[in-house]
VEXDOLUM-22459 format. One line per field, with one value per residue (C-alpha): x, y, z; residue in one letter. Coordinates in Angstrom, 3 decimals, padded with zeros to 6 digits. Example, Ala and Ser with C-alpha at 12.3 -4.5 7.8 and 13.67 -1.06 7.14 Angstrom:
<rs>
px <- 012.300:013.670 .
py <- -004.500:-001.060 .
pz <- 007.800:007.140 .
r <- a:s .
</rs>
This chain:
<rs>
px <- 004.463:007.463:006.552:006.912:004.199:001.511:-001.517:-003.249:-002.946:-004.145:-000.923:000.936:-000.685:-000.759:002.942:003.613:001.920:004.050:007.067:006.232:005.702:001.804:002.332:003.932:001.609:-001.261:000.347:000.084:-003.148:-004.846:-007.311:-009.229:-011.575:-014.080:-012.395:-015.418:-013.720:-011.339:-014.518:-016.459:-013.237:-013.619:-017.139:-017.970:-016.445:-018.622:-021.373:-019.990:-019.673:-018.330:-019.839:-017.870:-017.787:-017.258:-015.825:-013.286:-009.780:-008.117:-004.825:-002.638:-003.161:-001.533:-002.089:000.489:-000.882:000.445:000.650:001.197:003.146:005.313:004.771:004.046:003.614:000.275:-002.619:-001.773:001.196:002.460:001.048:002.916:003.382:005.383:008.461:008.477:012.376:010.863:009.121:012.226:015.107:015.574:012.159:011.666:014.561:013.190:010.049:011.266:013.722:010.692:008.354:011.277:011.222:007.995:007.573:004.567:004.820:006.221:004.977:007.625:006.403:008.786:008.009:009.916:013.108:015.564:015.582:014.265:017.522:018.306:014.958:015.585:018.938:017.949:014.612:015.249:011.829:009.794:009.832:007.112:007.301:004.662:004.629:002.335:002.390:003.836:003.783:006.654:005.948:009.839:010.065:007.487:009.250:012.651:011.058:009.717:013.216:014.775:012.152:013.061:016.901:016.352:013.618:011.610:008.543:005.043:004.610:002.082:000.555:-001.451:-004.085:-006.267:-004.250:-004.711:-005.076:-004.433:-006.958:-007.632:-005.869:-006.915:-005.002:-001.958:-003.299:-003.480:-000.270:001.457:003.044:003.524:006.431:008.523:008.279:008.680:009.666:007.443:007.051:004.606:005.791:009.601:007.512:006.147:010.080:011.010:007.734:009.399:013.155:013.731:012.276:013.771:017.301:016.755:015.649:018.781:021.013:020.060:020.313:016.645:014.238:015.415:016.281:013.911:016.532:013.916:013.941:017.111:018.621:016.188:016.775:019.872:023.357:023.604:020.164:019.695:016.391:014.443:015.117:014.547:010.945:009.875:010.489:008.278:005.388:006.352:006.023:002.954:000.172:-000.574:-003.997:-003.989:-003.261:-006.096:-005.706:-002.803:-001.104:-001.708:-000.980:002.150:003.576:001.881:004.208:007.164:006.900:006.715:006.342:002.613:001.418:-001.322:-003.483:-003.886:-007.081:-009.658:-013.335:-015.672:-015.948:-016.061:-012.835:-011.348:-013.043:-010.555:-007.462:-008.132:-009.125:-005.402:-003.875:-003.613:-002.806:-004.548:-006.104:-005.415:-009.210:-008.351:-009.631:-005.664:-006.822:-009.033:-006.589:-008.263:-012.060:-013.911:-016.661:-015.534:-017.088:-015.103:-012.673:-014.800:-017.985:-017.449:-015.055:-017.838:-018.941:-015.564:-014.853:-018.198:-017.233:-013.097:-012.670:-011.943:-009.610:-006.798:-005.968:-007.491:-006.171:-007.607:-007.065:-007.691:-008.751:-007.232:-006.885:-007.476:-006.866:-010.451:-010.811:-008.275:-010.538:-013.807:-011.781:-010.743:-014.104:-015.626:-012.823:-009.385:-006.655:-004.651:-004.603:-002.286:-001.248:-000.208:-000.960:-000.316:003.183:004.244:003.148:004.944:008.524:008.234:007.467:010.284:011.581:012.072:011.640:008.227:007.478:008.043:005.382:003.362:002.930:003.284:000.092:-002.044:-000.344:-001.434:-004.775:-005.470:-004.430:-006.602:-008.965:-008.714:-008.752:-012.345:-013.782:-012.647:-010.025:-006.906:-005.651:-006.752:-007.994:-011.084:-012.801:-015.172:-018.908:-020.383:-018.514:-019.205:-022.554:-024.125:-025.919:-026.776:-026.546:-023.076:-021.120 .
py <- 004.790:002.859:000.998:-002.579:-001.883:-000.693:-002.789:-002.144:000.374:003.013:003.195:003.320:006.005:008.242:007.520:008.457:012.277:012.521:011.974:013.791:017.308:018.072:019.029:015.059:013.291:014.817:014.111:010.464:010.624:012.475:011.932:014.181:016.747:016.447:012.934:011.023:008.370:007.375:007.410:004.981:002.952:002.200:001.808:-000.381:-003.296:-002.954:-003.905:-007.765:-009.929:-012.943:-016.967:-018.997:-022.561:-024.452:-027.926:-027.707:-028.718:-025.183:-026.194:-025.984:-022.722:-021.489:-018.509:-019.521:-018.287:-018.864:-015.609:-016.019:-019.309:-017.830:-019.008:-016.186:-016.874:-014.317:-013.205:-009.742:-007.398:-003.739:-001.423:000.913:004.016:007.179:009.276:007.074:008.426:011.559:010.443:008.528:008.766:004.801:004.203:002.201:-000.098:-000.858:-001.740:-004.218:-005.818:-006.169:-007.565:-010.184:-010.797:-012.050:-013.401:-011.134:-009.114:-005.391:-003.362:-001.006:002.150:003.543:006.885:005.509:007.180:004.247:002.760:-000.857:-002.423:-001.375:-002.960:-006.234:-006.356:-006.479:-008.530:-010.590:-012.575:-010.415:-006.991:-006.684:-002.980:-000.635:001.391:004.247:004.518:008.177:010.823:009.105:005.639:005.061:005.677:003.413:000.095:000.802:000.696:-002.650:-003.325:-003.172:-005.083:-007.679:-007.496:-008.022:-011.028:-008.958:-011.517:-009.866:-006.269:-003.864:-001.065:001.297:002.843:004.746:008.043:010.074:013.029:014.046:014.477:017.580:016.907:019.510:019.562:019.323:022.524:024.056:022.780:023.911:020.518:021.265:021.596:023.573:023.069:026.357:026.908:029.512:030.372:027.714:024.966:026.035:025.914:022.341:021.641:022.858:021.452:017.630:017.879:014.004:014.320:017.493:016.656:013.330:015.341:017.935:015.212:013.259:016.971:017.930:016.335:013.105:011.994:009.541:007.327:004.840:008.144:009.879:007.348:009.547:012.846:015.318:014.445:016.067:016.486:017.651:016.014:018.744:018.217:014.785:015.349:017.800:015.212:013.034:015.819:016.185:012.902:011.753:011.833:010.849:011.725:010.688:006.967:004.421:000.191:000.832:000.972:-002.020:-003.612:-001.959:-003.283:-006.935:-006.858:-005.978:-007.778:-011.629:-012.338:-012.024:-008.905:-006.954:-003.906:-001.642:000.379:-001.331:-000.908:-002.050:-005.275:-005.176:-002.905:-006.305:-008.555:-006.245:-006.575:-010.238:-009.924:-008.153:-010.992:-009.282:-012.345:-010.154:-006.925:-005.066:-003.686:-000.681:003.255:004.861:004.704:007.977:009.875:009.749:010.312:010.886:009.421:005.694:003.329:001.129:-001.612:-004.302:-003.633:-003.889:-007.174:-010.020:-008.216:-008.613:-012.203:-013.241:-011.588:-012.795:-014.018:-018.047:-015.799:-014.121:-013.775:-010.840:-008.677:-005.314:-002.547:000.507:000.578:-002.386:-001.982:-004.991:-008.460:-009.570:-006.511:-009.316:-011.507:-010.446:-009.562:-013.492:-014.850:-012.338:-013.675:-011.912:-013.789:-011.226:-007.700:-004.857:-002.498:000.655:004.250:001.723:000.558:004.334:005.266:002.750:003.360:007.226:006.440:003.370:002.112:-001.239:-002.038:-000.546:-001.872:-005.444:-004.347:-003.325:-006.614:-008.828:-006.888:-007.676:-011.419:-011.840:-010.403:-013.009:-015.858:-015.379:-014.484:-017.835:-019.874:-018.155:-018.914:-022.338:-021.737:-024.550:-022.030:-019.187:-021.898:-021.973:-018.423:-018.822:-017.232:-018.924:-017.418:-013.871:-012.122:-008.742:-006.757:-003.645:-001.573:-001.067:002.497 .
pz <- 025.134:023.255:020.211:021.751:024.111:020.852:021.259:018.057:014.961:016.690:019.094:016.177:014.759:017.891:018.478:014.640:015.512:018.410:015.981:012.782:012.569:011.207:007.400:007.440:009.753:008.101:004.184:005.345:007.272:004.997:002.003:-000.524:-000.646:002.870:003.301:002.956:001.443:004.652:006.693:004.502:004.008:007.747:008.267:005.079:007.538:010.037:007.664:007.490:010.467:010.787:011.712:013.707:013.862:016.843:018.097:014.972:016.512:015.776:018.152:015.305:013.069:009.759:007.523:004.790:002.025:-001.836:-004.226:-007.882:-007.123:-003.979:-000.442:002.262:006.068:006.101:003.908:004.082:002.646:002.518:-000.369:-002.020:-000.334:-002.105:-000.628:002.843:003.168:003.564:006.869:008.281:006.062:004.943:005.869:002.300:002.687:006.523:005.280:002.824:005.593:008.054:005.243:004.568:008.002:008.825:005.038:003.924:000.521:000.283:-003.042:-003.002:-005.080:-008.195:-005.873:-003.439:-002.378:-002.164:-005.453:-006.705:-006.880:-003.377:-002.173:-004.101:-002.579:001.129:000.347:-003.029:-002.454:-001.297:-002.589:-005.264:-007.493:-008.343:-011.495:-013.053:-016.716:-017.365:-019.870:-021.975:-022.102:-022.363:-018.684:-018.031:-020.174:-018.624:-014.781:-015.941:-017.607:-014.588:-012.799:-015.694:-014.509:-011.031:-011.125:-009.035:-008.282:-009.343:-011.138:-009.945:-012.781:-010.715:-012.476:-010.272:-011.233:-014.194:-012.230:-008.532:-005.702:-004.618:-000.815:001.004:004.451:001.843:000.131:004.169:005.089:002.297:001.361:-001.973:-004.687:-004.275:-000.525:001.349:005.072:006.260:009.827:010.520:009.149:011.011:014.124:013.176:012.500:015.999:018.007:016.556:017.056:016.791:013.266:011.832:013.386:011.084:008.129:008.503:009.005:005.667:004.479:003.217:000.920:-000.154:-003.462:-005.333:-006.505:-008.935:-011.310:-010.733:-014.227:-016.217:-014.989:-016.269:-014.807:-011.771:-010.975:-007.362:-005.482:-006.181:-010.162:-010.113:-007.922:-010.632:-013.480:-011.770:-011.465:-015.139:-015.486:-013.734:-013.624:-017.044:-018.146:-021.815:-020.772:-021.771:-022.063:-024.023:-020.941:-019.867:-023.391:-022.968:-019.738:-020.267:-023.945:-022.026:-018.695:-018.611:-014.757:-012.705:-013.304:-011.003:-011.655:-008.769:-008.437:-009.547:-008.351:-011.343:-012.398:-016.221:-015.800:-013.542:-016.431:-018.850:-017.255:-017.216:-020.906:-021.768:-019.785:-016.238:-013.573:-010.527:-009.538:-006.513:-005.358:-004.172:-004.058:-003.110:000.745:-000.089:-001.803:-005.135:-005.768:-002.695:-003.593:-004.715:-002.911:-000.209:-001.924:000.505:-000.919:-004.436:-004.054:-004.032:-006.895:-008.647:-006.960:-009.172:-012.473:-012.367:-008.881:-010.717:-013.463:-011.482:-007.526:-006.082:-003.554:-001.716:000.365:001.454:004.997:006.720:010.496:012.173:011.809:011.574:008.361:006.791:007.576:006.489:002.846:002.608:003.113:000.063:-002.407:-001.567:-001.466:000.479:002.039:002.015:004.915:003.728:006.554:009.434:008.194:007.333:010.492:012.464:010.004:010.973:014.383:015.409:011.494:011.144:015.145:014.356:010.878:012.308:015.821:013.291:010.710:013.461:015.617:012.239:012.391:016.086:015.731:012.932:014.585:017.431:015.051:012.920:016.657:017.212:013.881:013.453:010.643:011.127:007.798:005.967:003.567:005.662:005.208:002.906:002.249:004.426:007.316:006.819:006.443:005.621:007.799:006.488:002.772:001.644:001.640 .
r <- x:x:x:x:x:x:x:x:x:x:x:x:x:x:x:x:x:x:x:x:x:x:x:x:x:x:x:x:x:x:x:x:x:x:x:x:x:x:x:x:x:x:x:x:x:x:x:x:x:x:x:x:x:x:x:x:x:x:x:x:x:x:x:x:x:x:x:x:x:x:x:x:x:x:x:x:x:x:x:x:x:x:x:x:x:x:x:x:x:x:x:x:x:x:x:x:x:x:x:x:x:x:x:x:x:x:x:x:x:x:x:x:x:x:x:x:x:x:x:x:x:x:x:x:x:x:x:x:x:x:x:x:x:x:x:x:x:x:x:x:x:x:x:x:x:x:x:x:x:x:x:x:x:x:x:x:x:x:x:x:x:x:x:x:x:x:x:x:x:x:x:x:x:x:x:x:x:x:x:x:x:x:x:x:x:x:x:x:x:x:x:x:x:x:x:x:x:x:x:x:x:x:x:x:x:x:x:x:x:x:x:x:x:x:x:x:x:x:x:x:x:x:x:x:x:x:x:x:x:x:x:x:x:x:x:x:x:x:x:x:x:x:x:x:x:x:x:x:x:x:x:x:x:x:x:x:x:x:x:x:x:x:x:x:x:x:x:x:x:x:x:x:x:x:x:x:x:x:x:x:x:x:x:x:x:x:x:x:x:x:x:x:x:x:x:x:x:x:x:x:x:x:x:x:x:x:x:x:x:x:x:x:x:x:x:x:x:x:x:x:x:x:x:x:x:x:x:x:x:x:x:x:x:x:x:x:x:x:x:x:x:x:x:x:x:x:x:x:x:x:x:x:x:x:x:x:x:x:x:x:x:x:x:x:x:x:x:x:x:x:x:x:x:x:x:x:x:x:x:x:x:x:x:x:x:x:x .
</rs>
């Protein structure tokens, strides 16, 4: 199957394992510890369903959607996602092309491997940037700095990390630093020849170019990947961090990782503009509850204080759905979209935001939604216990 002919998500992800060798398909894929976390992720939606309403005239449809002030054709976006050149070498600049494209959001991550200004340079209006506070805070106010310099439009402060998962088909894989090339991972090389000619050719692991400035001169990939292990996680970080980055950065300002609603009632307190509800797609703590079922929760406590977005999850059009009608104001896409720049890059980037676009706009023409205006509580209902 070529990408054009992908149906849903799940094409994408099955053509992304053809393509990637396991140690990378399952470093995306993957979560932590027995992976609990991806499974509930996915189930929590089927807990909702949604109420149509009928004889509405839904012949004309929009889901232009306004964030922080910007408009965006859809209610949906791309979450960060960390080393995507090492999937398809470019893979982070074809992302932010594809998001300009069809006018949705792109939260490029300062993990990345192409660097901010690159991003902002092929997609000026669209490319948001993610940053972790690190070990020296300096690092951390010249990332913003430079988001400062290039008018990037909203800042994202994840803060779901002061330490790492423990990902276990990493640990089996052996997709670690330094990486090594032991027999089985030269016969995962070999079994994908498309992918490892691509990785030879853009001659190993890439660089990440958003932290090469603070590296030594001369710093080979390798060097500048262990700074950032030296770098982040940062475990000692408290609201400080936050205090930090809202002193230094004067645009709309998001905190990712939220789940508890008196910590969203503090970032609104230290003058965050929105949260992005979110449990790192499993990677984190196992046992976090889905981003969908604590949202109505934090729409209540802050949902008429700052613009909420989720993810963690998101699969289907009608997952965007039930999020808008329990206080979102967007979602973000994050496995799908790495799955389908590995796979087919910016060809399959595009299939892949415009498959969530389609499914939505049938979607709104069955529920009665002329725009995304229209999802509300009263369209959506719970049918069994969260988690």
């Amino acid at each position: 199957m070529r990408v054009e002919s992908a149906v849903n998500t799940d094409d994408i992800a099955a053509l992304a394992r053809r393509y990637l060798p396991r140690i990378a398909y399952d470093f995306i894929d993957g979560g932590v510890d027995g992976e609990g976390g991806l499974d509930r992720n996915r189930r929590a939606f089927e807990g909702y369903q949604l109420v149509p309403r009928y004889l509405v005239d839904v012949e004309k449809r929009t889901q232009t959607t306004r964030l922080f002030g910007r408009s965006y054709a859809s209610p949906f976006g791309v979450s960060p996602m960390s080393i995507a050149g090492f999937f398809r070498p470019g893979a982070d600049l074809m992302i932010a092309r594809a998001a300009a494209a069809l006018n949705v959001p792109y939260v490029m991550s300062s993990a990345s491997c192409s660097s901010i200004e690159a991003a902002v340079a092929e997609a000026p209006e669209n490319t948001w940037f993610q940053v972790y506070g690190t070990r020296n805070p300096e690092i951390t106010l010249d990332l913003v700095k430079r988001a400062t310099r290039l008018n990037v439009p909203v800042l994202v402060l994840t803060v779901d990390t002061p330490v790492i998962g423990k990902r276990e088909r990493n640990i089996r894989n052996g997709f670690r630093r330094p990486m090594k090339m032991t027999p089985g991972v030269i016969m995962q090389g070999l079994s994908r020849p498309g992918w490892t000619w691509r990785y030879l050719r853009a001659r190993g692991i890439p660089m990440m170019e958003n932290w090469a400035p603070y590296a030594a001169p001369g710093a080979d990939a390798n060097a500048v990947a262990d700074l950032y292990g030296s770098q982040t996680p940062a475990p000692g970080q408290t609201w400080d961090v936050l205090r930090l980055v809202r002193k230094a950065w004067a645009g709309p300002l998001v905190v990712k990782g939220i789940l508890h609603h008196e910590d969203a009632q503090m970032c609104v307190d230290l003058g965050a503009d929105g949260m992005l509800i979110s449990n790192h797609g499993g990677r984190q703590l196992d046992a976090a509850p889905a981003p969908i079922d604590v949202l109505p929760r934090i729409a209540d406590a802050v949902g008429h204080k700052a613009e909420l977005l989720i993810d963690s999850g998101f699969r289907r059009g009608s997952d965007v759905a039930k999020a808008l009608c329990l206080g979102a104001k967007a979602a973000f896409i994050g496995r799908p979209v790495m799955f389908a720049a590995a796979a087919a890059g910016e060809t399959g980037v595009r299939k892949v935001l415009d498959i969530y676009r389609q499914e939505l706009g049938l979607l709104m023409g069955q529920m009665g939604w002329a725009d995304v205006d229209c999802a509300g509580p009263s369209n959506i209902v719970e049918t069994r216990g969260r988690g």
